[in-house]
FITORRO-777649 format. One record per residue (C-alpha): x, y, z; residue in one letter. Coordinates in steps of 0.05 Angstrom, whole numbers, plus 5000, padded with zeros to 4 digits. Example, Ala and Ser with C-alpha at 12.3 -4.5 7.8 and 13.67 -1.06 7.14 Angstrom:
2
xx/yy/zz/tigu
5246/4910/5156/A
5273/4979/5143/S
This chain:
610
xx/yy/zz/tigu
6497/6810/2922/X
6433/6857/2914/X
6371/6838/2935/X
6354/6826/2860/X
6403/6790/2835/X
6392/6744/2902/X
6320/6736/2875/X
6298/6672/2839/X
6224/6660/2823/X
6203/6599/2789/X
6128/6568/2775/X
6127/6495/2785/X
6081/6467/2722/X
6059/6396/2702/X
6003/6352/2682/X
5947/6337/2737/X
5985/6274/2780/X
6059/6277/2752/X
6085/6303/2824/X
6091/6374/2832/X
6070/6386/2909/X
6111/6330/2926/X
6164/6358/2890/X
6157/6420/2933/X
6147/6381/2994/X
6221/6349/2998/X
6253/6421/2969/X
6216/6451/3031/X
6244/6387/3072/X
6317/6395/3045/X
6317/6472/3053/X
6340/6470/3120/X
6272/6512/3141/X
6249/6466/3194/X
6277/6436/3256/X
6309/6365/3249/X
6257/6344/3300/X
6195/6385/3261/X
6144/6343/3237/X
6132/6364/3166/X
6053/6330/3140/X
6062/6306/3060/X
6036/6356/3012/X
6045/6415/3045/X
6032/6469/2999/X
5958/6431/2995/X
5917/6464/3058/X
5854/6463/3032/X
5813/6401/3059/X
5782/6382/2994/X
5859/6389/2965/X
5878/6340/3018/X
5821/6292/3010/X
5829/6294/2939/X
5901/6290/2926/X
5897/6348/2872/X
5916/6417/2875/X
5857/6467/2869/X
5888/6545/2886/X
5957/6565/2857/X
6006/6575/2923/X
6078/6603/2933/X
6135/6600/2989/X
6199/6627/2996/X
6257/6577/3005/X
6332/6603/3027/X
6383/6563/2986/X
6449/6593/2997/X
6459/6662/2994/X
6387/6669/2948/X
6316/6671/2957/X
6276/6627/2910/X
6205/6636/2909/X
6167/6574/2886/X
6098/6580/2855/X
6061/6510/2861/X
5997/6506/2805/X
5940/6464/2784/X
5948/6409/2744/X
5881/6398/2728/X
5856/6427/2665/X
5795/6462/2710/X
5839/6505/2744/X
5879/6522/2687/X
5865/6595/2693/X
5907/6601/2751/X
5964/6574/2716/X
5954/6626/2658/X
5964/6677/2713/X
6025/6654/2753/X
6067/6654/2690/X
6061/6734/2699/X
6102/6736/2757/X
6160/6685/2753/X
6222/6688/2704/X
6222/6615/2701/X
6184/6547/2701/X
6201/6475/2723/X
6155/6434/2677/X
6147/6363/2713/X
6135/6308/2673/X
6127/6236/2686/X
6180/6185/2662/X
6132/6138/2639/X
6066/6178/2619/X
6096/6231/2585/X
6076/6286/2554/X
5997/6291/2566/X
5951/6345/2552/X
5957/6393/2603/X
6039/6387/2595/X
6022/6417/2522/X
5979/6471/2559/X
6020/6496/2607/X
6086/6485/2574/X
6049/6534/2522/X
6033/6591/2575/X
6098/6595/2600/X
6147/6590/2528/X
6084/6652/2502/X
6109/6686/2563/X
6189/6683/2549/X
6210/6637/2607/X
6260/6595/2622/X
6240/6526/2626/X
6279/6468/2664/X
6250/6401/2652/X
6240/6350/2715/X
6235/6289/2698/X
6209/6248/2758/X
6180/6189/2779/X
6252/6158/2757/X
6235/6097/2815/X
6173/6073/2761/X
6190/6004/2741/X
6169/6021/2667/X
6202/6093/2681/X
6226/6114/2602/X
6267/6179/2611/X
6295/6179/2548/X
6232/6181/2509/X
6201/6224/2548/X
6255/6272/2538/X
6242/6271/2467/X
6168/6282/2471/X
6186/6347/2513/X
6236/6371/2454/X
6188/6359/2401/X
6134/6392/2452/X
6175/6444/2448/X
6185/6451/2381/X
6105/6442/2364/X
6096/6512/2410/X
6141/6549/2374/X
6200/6547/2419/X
6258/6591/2412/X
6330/6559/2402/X
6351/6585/2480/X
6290/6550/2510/X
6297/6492/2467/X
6370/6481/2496/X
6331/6458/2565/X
6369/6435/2621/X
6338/6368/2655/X
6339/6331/2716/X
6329/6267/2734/X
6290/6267/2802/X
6249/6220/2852/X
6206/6263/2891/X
6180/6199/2930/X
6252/6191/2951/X
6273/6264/2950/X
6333/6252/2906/X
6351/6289/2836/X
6403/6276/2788/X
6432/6310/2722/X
6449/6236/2699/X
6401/6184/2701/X
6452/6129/2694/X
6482/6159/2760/X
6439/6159/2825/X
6421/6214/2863/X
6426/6233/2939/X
6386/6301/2942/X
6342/6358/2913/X
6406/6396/2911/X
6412/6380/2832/X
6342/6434/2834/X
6367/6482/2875/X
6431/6487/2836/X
6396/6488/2757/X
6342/6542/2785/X
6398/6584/2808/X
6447/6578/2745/X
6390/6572/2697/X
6338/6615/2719/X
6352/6698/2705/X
6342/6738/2766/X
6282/6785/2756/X
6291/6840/2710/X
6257/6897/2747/X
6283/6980/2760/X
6283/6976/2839/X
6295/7048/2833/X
6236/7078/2799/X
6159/7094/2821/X
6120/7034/2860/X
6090/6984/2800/X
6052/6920/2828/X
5999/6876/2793/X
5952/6823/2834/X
5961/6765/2808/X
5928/6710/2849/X
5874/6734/2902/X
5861/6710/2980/X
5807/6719/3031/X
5815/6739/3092/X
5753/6741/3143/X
5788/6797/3185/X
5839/6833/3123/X
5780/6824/3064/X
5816/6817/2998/X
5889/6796/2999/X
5923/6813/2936/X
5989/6781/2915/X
6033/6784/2862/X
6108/6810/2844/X
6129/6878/2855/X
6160/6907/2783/X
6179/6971/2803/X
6204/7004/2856/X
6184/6989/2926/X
6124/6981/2971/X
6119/6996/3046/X
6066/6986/3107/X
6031/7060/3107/X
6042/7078/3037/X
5994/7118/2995/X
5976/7089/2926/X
5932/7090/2869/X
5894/7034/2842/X
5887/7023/2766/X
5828/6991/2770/X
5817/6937/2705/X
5760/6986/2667/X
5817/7049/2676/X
5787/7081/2734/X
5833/7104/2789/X
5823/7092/2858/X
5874/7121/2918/X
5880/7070/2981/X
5933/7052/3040/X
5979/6993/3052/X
5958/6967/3118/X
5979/6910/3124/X
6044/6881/3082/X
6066/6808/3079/X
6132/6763/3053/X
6134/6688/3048/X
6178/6641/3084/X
6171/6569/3076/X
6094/6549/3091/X
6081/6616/3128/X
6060/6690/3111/X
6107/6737/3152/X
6092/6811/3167/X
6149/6865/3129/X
6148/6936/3127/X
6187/6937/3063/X
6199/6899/3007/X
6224/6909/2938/X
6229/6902/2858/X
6226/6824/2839/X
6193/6804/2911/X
6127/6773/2913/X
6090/6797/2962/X
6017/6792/2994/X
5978/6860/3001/X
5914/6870/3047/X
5880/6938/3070/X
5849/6951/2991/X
5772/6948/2979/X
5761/6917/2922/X
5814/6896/2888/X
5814/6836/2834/X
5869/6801/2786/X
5903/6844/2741/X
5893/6910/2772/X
5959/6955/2782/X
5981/6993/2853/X
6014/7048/2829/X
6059/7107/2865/X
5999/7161/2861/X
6039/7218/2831/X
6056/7161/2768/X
5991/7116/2754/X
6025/7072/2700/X
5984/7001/2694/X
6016/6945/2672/X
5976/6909/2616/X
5909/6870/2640/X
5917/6794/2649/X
5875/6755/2609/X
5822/6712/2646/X
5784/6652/2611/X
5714/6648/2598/X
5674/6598/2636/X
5668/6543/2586/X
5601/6510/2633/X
5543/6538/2658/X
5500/6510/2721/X
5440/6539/2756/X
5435/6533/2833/X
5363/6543/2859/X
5330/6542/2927/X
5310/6468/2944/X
5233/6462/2940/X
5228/6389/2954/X
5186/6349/2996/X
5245/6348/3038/X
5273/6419/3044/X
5303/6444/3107/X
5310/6383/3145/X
5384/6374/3134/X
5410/6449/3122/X
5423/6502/3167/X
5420/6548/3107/X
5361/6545/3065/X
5344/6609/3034/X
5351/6647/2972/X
5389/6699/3004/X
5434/6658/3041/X
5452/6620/2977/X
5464/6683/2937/X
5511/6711/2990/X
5557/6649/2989/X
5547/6640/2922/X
5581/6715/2910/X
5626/6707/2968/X
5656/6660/2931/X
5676/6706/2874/X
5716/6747/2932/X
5773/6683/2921/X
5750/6657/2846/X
5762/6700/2788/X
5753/6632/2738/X
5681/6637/2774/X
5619/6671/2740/X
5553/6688/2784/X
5488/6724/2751/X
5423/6734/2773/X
5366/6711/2735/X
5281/6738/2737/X
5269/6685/2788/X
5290/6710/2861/X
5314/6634/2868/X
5358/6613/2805/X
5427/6634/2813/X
5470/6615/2742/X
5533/6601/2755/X
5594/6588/2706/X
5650/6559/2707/X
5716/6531/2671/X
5691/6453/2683/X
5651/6404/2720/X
5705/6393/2774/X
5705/6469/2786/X
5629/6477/2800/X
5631/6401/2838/X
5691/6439/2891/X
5648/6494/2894/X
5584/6451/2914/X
5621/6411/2959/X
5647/6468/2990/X
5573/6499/3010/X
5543/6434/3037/X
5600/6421/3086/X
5586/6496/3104/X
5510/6478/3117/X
5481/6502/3056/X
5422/6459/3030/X
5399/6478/2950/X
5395/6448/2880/X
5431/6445/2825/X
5418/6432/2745/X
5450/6399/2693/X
5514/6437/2666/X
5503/6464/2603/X
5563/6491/2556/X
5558/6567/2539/X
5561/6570/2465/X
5579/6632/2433/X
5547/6660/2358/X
5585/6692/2299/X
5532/6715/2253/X
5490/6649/2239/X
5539/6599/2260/X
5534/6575/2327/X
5613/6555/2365/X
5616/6508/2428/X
5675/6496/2472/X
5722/6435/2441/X
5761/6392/2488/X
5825/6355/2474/X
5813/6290/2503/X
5873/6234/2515/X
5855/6154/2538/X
5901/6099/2548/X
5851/6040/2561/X
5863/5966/2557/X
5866/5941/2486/X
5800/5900/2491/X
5762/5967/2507/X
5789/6001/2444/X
5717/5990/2408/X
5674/6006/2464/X
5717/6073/2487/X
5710/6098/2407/X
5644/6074/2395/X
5610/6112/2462/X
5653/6172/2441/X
5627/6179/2372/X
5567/6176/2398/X
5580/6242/2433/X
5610/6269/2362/X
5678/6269/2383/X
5736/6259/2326/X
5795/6213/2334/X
5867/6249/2318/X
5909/6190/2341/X
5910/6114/2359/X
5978/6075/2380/X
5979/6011/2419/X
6031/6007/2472/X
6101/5975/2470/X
6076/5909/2509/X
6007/5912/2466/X
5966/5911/2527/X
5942/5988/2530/X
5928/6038/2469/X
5922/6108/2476/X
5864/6143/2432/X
5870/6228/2424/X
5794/6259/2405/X
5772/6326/2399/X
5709/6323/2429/X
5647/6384/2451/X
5667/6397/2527/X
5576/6371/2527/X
5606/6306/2503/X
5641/6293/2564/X
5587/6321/2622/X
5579/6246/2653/X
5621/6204/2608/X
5675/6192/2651/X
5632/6144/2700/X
5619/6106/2636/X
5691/6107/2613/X
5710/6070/2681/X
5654/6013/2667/X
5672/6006/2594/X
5747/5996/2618/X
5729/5964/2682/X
5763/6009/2721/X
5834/6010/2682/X
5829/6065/2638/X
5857/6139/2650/X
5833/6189/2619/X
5849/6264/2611/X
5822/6334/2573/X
5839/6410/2574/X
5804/6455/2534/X
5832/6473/2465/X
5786/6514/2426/X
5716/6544/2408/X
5691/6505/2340/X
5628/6500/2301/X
5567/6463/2333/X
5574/6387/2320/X
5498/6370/2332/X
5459/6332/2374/X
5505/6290/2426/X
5477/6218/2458/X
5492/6221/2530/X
5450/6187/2580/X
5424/6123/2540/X
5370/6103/2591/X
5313/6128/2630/X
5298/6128/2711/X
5261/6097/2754/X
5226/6154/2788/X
5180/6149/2854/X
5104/6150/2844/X
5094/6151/2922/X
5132/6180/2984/X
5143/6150/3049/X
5208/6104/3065/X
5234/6047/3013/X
5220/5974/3027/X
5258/5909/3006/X
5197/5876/2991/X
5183/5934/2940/X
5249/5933/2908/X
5261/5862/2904/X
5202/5863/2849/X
5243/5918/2814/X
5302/5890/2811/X
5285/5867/2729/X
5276/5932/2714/X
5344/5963/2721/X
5394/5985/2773/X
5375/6015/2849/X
5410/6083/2872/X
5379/6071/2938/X
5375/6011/2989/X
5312/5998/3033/X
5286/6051/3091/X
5319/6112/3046/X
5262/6162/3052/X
5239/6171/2983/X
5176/6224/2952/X
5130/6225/2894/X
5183/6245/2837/X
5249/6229/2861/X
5294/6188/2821/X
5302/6125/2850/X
5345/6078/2794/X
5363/6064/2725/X
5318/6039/2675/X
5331/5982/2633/X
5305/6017/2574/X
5305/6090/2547/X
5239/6114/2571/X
5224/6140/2647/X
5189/6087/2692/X
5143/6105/2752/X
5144/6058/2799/X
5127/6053/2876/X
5181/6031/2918/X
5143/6041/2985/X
5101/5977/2977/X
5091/5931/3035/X
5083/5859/3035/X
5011/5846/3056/X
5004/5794/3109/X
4967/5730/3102/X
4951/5674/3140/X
4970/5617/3085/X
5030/5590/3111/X
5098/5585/3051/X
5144/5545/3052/X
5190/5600/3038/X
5166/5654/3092/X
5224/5655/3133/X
5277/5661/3069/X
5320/5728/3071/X
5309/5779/3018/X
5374/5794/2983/X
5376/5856/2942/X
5442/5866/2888/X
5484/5919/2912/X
5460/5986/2884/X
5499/6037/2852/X
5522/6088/2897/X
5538/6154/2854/X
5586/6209/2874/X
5565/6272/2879/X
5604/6285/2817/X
5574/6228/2786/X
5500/6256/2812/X
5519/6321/2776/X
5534/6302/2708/X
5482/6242/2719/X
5418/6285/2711/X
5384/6309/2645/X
5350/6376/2631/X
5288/6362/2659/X
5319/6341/2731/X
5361/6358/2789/X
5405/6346/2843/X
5380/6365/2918/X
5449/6373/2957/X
5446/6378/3031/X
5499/6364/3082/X
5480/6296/3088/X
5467/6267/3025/X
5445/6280/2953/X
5377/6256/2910/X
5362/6257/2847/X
5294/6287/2831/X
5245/6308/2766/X
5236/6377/2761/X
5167/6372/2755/X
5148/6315/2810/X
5078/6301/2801/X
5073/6242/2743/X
5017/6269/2719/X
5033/6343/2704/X
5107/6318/2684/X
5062/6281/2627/X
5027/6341/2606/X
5090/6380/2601/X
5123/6328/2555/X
5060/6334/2514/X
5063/6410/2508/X
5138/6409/2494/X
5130/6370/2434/X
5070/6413/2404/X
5089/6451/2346/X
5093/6527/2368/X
């Protein structure tokens, strides 16, 4: 058998949750790569520490898994609608998808997504269905939804005749009969290698090799990697670079790399269909072509998304600044901040007239909350603004980003859930209650601004039950003014550290963020008001000391429990006219202007008529 023809490569694709890096992990397990006696940690394919913490994939990865006498390289994505660019790019490079879907959620929005890429692209789909050990597990309805998925996109007749397996990637078992139980993954092995074409590449002709996915390297630089379509590519090789504006640059192969399993092995050769990783080019960025010099012929450009959101990160001029961070300064920010790009093509960094504003875009709040998360562990101490969508203008109309937005939420939440939603002009497609009655699930099209902090308040309205998910779907006219945040802050009028005596008295007023001894200054956002205007209030106050004796001076002060807000929660929290100071220790919330009484004589200004 030729290399080719031994060649499978498949992208693994699914909703954000529905199980494909634990898919992966037990087709790794059952591939016969490690030792009996290896110990192999769950979710391999996620090595990123946030990915870890967070359960979610982040960066698109691949490995190389011997089955038999063939070689099929696996592609894991994102699921998360986010990251959705990377998925747009992996389709490039494989022949073939597994589309994961849950046997009782379905077919959610990023499914539809995905599932679009790939049938645009002219693959071969296999549908998983897994999570088959779910109680309420409903494979033949799910199974439907996929068909009629398939038919909404457009599907042709071959990739509507979809094989499917049955599979428990919890128990690492797959079957082609879900009446019949399965012992293995080999069910996968066996439908990628009858099912999915071998690539259909001339090993024969002049080198041809797109990046597709990018990697950083503090020793290598750049790390290109993508599939070879023509001919072959060797350590030491002279090439040209079609660079993505048509410029031509000549370079070297230094260093050349294959996959096996979890690792990146060292080749001097490899050939038409392979995916490979490249280092050695300055440079280089997604959807550039290596070329044989003596033949630069560039495959076409891949698309990359727009940033949909748009954040500014500026130096932190607090009260505070520089006790927490090792890095402080403008020029340290910026260099992280376009380091960053070196890995992040999704990722959007300009400049602005003020030395210490950096805007940053980016394809969603989870993005830009990785990113920020990312930099304080590092030791970087700045602050951040709202996110703001970037709108675009045709003529005298005015577009915004639109989101496709899908709930299931306990029945009794039904009103609440539409009621704070059209409040953020979103527009219901779809309501059906559940089989058992219990759970409804509500489709909106909503402005992407719409949903910059709602889903905090989606968890209170539904106390915690409801699940909610979006993924972009298109640029449509401005809907008008949205209602986000519904009340005001408590913000500081003094600095110095928080007593209990102090926020006792403020209890009536609305909710804490903070608990007694937090350091606090003279505009930092302290609570929630009650109400919908802005409260300054001194939480420093001590109790003064008398000598009338009470019958209640030796009672305990007990304070409610305040609300303590993620740093993705912080984020989304703020308005226009604050921030969010992020350091490696913690995270305030702040006024931009923090004096009370120049804060008033900006309001005042802001609402004279120019």
């Amino acid at each position: 058998m030729s290399a080719t023809n031994s060649l499978r490569n498949v992208a693994i694709v699914a909703h954000v949750d529905h199980g494909k890096t634990s898919l992966v992990d037990q087709l790794l397990r059952q591939s016969g790569l490690f030792r009996s006696n290896e110990q192999v940690q769950e979710r391999a394919m996620d090595s990123g520490e946030l990915e870890r913490e967070r359960g979610i994939t982040i960066l698109a990865k691949n490995t190389a898994i011997p089955y038999e006498d063939y070689k099929i390289n696996i592609v894991d994505t994102p699921g998360h609608a986010d990251f959705s660019g990377e998925v747009e790019r992996i389709v490039k490079m494989v022949d073939g998808v597994l589309l994961v879907v849950d046997a009782f959620e379905g077919v959610m929005p990023q499914t539809k997504f995905v599932l679009g890429r790939a049938l645009a692209e002219g693959l071969t789909p296999i549908v998983v269905v897994n999570k088959m050990d779910r109680p309420a597990a409903r494979p033949a309805e799910v199974v439907d939804e996929v068909l009629d998925l398939f038919i909404e996109l457009g599907a042709s007749i071959e990739q509507c005749d979809f094989p499917v397996v049955y599979a428990s990637a919890l128990q690492g078992v797959a079957t082609t009969d879900p009446n019949v139980p399965g012992t293995d993954m080999k069910p996968i092995f066996d439908a990628i290698v009858t099912h999915i074409p071998n690539p259909t590449v001339d090993p024969d002709g002049p080198l041809q090799w797109q990046v597709t996915m990018l990697d950083y390297n503090e020793f290598m630089g750049r790390i290109g990697i993508g599939r070879i379509a023509r001919g072959t590519i060797s350590v030491g090789q002279s090439i040209a670079v079609v660079k993505r504006d048509g410029s031509i640059a000549r370079s070297r192969i230094t260093k050349l790399f294959g996959f096996e399993g979890l690792r990146r092995i060292e080749v001097d050769l490899a050939v038409a269909g392979d995916i490979v990783a490249v280092a050695g080019i300055e440079d280089l960025t997604v959807g550039e072509t290596v070329c044989d010099p003596d033949n630069a012929d560039p495959l076409p450009l891949l698309r990359i998304d727009e940033p949909t959101l748009e954040m500014a990160f500026l130096v932190n001029d607090s009260p505070m600044a520089g006790r927490e961070g090792t890095y402080v300064t403008s020029r340290r920010v910026r260099d992280r901040l376009f380091a960053e790009l070196e890995s992040d093509v999704s990722l959007r960094v300009n400049e602005t007239d003020d030395a210490d504003t950096f805007l940053v875009a980016s394809r969603g709040e989870l993005h830009l909350s990785i990113l920020i998360e990312k930099m304080r562990r590092e030791g970087y101490e700045f602050q951040v603004s709202k996110p703001q969508v970037i709108l675009r203008r045709e003529g005298d109309t005015v577009y915004e980003p639109i989101e496709y937005l899908v709930a299931d939420v306990p029945s009794e939440a039904v009103g609440a859930v539409i009621e704070t939603l059209g409040l953020r002009k979103a527009e219901m497609r779809h309501l059906e209650p559940s089989a058992s009655g219990e759970s409804t699930r509500l489709e909106f099209t909503v402005p992407a601004r719409g949903l910059i902090g709602f889903r905090t308040e989606f968890l209170t309205l539904t106390r915690g039950y409801g699940i909610m998910h979006h993924s972009f779907l298109e640029y449509g006219p401005w809907r008008g003014e949205v209602t986000t945040r519904r009340q005001g802050v408590l913000v500081s009028i003094d600095s110095g550290p928080a007593t209990a005596y102090s926020l006792q008295n403020l209890e009536d007023r609305g909710v804490m963020f903070i608990t007694p001894g937090t350091e606090v200054y003279e505009g930092m956002i302290i609570g929630e008001h009650s109400r919908e205007n802005d409260l300054a209030v001194n939480c420093t106050k001590q109790k003064h000391m008398t000598n009338v004796r009470s019958s209640t001076k030796d009672e305990t002060t007990r304070l409610k429990t305040p609300r303590q807000l993620s740093l993705e929660a912080a984020i989304t929290y703020i308005e226009d006219d604050e921030l969010c100071e992020i350091t490696p220790q913690s995270f305030r919330l702040r006024k931009r202007i923090l004096n009370k009484g120049e804060r008033e004589k900006s309001a005042k200004r802001a609402k004279q008529p120019q």
